[in-house]
N, C-alpha and C positions, 0 to 999 in steps of 0.2 A: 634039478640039482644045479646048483651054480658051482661055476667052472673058474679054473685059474684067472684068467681073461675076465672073467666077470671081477674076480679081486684084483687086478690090475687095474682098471679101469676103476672100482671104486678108490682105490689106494690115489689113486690120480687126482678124482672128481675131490675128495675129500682133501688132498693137501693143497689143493685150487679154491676151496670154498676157506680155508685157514687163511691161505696168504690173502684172501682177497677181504675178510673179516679182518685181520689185525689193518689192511691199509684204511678201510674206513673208520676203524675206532681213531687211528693217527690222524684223518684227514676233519674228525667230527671235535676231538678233543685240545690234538696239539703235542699228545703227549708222545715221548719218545718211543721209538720201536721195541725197547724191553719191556715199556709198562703195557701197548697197546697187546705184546703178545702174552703178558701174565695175564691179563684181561681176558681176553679169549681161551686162554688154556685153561681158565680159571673158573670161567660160565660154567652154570647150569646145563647151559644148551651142549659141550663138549662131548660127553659121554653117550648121546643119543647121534648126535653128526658122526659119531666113529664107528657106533655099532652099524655094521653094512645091513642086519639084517631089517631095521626099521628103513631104510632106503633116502633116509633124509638129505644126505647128502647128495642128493640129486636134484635140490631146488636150488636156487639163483642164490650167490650171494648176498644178496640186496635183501631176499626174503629171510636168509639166514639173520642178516643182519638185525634186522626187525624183532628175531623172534628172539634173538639173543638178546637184546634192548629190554624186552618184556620179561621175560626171565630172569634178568638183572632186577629190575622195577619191583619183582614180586617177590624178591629173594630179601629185599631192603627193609 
């Protein structure tokens, strides 16, 4: 059974892997920090980063970023 501590720590990792998605969509496109965070709030990939219980939110920004990319690509 997971423990407070364990939702604390995902509450963390997950608002860590948010801010650190909205800075690369800014640093990739240019576009402002409202549109970079409608973008990310807005993915596909969202709903599965939040659920703690598929545990995703414990890869790398970088990988998130990726997968959010591809997700985007196939949603198009």
């Amino acid at each position: 059974m997971k423990g407070e501590n364990h939702q604390q720590i995902a509450t963390h990792l997950i608002d860590y892997a948010l801010s650190e998605l909205v800075k690369y969509v800014i640093e990739d496109t240019g576009c402002s920090i409202e549109q970079a965070m409608e973008r990310v709030y807005n993915s596909p990939l969202m709903p599965s980063l939040q659920d703690e219980e598929n545990d995703l939110y414990i890869q790398s920004p970088a990988y998130l970023y990726e997968l959010m990319s591809e997700c985007e690509k196939t949603q198009a």
